[in-house]
N, C-alpha and C positions, 0 to 999 in steps of 0.2 A: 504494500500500500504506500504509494507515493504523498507526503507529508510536510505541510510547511510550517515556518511559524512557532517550532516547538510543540505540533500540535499533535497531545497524546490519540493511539489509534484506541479509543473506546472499544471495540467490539475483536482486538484483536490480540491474544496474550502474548504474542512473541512481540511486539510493539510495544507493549506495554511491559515487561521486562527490561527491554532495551533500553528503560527510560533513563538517565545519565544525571544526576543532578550535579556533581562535581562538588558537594557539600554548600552550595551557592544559594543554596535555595530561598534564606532570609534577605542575600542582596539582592536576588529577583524579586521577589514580593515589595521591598523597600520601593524600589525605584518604581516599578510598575505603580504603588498606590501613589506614590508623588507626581504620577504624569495623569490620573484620575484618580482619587480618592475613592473610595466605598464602591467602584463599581464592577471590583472582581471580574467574572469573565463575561457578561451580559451583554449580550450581542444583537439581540433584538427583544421587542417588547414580551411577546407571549411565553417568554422564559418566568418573570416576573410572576404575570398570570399564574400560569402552573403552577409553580411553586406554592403561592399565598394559597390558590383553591387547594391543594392540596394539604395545607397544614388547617385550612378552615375544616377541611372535612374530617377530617383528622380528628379534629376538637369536638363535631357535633357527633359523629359516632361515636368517642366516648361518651355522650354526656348517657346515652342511650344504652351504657355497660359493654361498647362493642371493643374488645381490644385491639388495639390498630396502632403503631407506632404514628408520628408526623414524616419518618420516611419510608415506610411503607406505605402509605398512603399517597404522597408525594410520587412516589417512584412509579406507584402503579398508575394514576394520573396523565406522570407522564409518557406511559407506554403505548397505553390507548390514545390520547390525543394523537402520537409518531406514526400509531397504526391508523387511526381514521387519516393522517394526513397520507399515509400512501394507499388507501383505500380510494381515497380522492386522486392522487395524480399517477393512478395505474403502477403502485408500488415503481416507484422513479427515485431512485435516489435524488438525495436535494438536502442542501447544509443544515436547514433548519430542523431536520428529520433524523434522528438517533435511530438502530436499529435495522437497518438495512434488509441484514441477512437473519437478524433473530427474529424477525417481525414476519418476517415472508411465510405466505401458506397458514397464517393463523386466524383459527376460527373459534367461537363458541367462547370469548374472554369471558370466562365469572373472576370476581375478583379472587378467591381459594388460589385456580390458577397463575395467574398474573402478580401476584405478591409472594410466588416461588424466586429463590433466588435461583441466575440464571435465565428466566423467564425474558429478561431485558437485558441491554446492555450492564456491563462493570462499572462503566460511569457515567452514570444518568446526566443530564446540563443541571440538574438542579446541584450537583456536587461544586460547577465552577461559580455557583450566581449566592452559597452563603452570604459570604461576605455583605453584597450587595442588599437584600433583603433586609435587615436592619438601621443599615448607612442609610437607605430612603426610606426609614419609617414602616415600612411596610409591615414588621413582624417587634415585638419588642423577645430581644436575646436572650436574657434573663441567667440562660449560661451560652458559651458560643459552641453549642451543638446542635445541630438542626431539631432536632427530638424535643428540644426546650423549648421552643419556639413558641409564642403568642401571638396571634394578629390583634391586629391594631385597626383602627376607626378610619385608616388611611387604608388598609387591605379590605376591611366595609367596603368603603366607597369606589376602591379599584373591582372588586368582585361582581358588585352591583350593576356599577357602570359596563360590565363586560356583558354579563350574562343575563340582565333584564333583555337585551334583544334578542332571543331565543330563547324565552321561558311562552309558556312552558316547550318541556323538551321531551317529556315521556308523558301521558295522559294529562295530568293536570301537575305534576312535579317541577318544581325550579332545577337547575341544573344541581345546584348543590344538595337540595334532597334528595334529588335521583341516585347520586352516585353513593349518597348515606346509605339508601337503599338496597344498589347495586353490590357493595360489599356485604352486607347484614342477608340479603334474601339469597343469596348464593346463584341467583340468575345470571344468564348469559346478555353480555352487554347489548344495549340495543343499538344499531347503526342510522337512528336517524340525523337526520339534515340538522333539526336543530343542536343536538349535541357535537357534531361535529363542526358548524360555524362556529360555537362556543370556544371549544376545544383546539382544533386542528391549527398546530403552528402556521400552515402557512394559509388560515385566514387570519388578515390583520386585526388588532384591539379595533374596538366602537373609536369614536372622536371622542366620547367623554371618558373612556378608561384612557385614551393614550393622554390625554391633555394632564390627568393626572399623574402620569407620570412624568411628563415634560415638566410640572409644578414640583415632584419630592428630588427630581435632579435638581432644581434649581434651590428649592428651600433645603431638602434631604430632613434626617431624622432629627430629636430633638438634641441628641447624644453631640452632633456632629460639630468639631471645633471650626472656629470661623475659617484658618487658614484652610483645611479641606473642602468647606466650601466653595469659599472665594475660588481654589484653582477647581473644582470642577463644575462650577460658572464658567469660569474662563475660556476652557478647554470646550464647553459644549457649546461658547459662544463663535469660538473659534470654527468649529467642524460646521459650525451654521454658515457661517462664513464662506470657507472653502465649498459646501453642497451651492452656494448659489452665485459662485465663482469658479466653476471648474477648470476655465483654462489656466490659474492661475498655481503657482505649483513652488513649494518651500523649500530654501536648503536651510544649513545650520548656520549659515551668513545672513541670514535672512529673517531674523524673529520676527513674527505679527504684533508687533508692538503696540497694536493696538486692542488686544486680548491676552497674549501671554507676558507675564512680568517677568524681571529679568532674572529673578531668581527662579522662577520655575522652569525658565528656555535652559540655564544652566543644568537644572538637573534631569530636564529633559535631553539632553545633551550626552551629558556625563553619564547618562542611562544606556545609550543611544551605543556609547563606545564602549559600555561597559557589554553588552548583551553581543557585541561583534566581536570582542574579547574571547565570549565564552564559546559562542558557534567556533569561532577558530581552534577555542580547544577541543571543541569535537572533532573537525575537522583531522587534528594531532590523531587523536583516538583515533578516527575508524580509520587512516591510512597507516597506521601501525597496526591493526587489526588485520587489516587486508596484506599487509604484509608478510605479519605472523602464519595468516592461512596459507600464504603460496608456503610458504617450507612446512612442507608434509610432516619430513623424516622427526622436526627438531619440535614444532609449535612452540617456540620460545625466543624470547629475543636475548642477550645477555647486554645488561646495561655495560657501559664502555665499550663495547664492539662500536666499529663505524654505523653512524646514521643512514639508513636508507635512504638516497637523495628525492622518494618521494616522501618520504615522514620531512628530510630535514625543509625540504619546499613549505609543506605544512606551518613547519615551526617556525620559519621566517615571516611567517605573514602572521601570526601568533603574536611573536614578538613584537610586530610594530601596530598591531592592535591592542594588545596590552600597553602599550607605552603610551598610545593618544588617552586611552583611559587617565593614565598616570597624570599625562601632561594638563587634564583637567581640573586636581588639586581639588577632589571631594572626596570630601569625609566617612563614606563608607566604610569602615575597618576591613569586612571581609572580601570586598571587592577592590581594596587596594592589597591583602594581602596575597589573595591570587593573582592580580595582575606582576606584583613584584615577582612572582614567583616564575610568572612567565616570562620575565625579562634576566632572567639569574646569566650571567656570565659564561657559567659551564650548560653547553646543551645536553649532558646527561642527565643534571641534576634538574634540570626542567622536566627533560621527558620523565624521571620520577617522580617528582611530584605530580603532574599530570595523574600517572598510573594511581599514584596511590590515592588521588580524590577522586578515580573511578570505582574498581573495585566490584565491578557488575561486569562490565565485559571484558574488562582485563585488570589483571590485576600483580601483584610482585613477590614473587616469592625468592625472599634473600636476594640475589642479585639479578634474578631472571623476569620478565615478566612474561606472561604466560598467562594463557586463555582461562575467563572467570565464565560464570553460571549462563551467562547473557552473549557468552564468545558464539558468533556465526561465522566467520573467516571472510574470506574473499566474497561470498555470494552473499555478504551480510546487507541489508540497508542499512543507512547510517543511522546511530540511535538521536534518539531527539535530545531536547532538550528537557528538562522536566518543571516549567511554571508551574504554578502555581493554580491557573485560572485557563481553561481551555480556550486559545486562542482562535479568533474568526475565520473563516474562509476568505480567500483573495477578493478581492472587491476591485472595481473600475476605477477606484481612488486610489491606489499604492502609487502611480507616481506624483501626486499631491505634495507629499511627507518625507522631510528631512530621512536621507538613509539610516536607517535601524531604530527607530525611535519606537516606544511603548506600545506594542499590539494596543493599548488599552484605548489609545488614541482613532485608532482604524476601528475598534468595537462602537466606541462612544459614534462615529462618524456615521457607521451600519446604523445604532438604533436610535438617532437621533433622524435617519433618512425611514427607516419605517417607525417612527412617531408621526411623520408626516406623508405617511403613505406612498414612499420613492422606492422603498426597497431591494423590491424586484430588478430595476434598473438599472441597481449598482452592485449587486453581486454578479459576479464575474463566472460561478462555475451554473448559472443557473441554463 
């Protein structure tokens, strides 16, 4: 499965294996929340949706003695919606659509079956969009695990605003008694029209559910400190911008000065070099990998033997990615301490260090490194990156945006264009 963006293969476990995080993983998360605050991996509206219905129903089923976790309920929610949405477009793959091959040929959902694990994908989008759900009010956290979750008068008013236009949706049931029901009576789901506009990601939110989300990005929760705010103001004032300026396109010479302030372009920036740092060190890895596999007899490399001049290729362009990081002079402890690493003098004590913050697909035994749990050899794909927050599918906007900058930006871009009903237009694999 060809992959961009960091972007984990949900439905595929040797993908998902592969995943690299290179112990980075808190200066991913840093920089990604500093280029949008609160808005995790949330890539269009009806992610939001799902989610809330799903920890609403959650709550009304128990009140009723019915045991049901907030993600088991959530998960199954969103299984069915993925299935009526390829129910609708002749089971077609399409970004907004989890489930592809686990969905295919499925009939007769009661909920018993559908809240089997296995049943759906390994990571549902509600896993990338925590975060965001209480950053916009939507849920109060109470603790930060989905299962604790409470809606809020703001998830009221998004629920209402969604699914008042297709109630009823089974005889005389609102959408969210239906589905209270559909879990409790052990029945097989029903495939009407109205549940499926309700539901189906790729129909968009009402005007009054998306407006209210256009208002908790801009106001957000109550939790939320001004400076989070203020830059994801900024930042969705920005992507409004570029949508109704398309020919107009940013480098890193170039700040919008008149939405992003100068210390956010900075760490938009210093993000920017910092994540082309890190892909370079993948890049180290899987050409050392693909190395390791061509020698059958030995699968090992010994540290000090000469560089393979395609790893040492690798490594040069490592180093002077690492180095623009450097030359940026932010404060990230761990993301200057790996980039130092990757500019160390001796190239072998780079390429160890490397090894030893992998450790998944390769990894150092005494002086040799040599194939870990996640080794494929020469016919490997490269492994990803491992974010935090599942990053968006390509969009007709990538050349808009200073090179490497915060998937979160190209997210914010997608669901600020289907807020205002563009979506379609601008995803590129559609």
């Amino acid at each position: 499965m060809s992959m961009s963006w960091g972007l984990l293969g949900p439905e595929t476990l040797v993908t998902e294996r592969r995943t690299r995080t290179l112990n980075l993983g808190a200066s991913v998360r840093s920089f990604n929340e500093m280029a949008v605050p609160g808005l995790g991996g949330v890539w269009y509206a009806k992610q939001l949706f799902l989610a809330a219905l799903g920890v609403r129903v959650a709550e009304k089923a128990r009140e009723r003695r019915f045991e049901v976790t907030n993600i088991e309920a959530a998960n199954a929610i969103e299984a069915i919606a993925c299935w009526m949405g390829f129910v609708e477009n002749g089971h077609a793959p399409d970004a907004r659509l989890r489930g592809h091959r686990k969905l295919e040929g499925k009939s007769a959902l009661t909920f018993a079956r559908v809240r089997k694990s296995g049943f759906y994908v390994s990571q549902p989008m509600r896993m990338s969009i925590v975060q965001a759900l209480p950053a916009l009010g939507i849920v109060e956290a109470g603790a930060n695990r989905f299962n604790a979750f409470r809606t809020t008068s703001v998830a009221d008013a998004l629920l209402d605003a969604q699914v008042s236009a297709y109630e009823p949706c089974h005889h005389s049931r609102g959408v969210v008694e239906y589905l209270v029901h559909w879990m409790q009576s052990g029945e097989a789901l029903t495939n009407k029209s109205e549940l499926r506009g309700a539901l189906s990601p790729l129909t968009q939110l009402t005007p009054d559910a998306s407006a209210i989300i256009t208002q908790q990005l801009l106001v957000s929760g109550d939790r939320a400190p001004d400076r989070e705010q203020a830059r994801r103001y900024a930042a969705l004032r920005w992507v409004e911008w570029v949508r109704d300026n398309p020919a107009r396109a940013h480098t890193w010479n170039d700040r919008p000065t008149d939405f992003i302030s100068e210390a956010h372009w900075r760490d938009l920036r210093a993000g920017a070099q910092f994540f082309r740092a890190r892909d370079a060190a993948l890049d180290v890895l899987d050409a050392l990998e693909a190395h390791i596999g061509n020698n059958a007899a030995a699968q090992r490399f010994t540290l000090g033997d000469p560089i393979p001049a395609t790893v040492a290729g690798q490594m040069d362009l490592l180093h002077a990615a690492a180095q623009r990081f450097i030359d940026e002079d932010h404060d990230d402890p761990e993301a200057n301490r790996f980039c130092r690493q990757c500019v160390e003098r001796d190239p072998t004590v780079r390429l160890a260090g490397l090894v030893a913050r992998d450790e998944r697909v390769l990894r150092l035994k005494s002086t040799d490194i040599v194939p870990g749990p996640a080794f494929q050899g020469v016919t490997a794909a490269p492994a990803s990156a491992a974010d935090p927050d599942l990053p968006v599918p390509t969009a007709h906007s990538e050349d808009k945006w200073p090179e490497g900058i915060s998937y979160r930006i190209r997210n914010l871009f997608l669901l600020n264009a289907d807020l205002r009903g563009e979506l379609n237009q601008w995803l590129a694999n559609q």
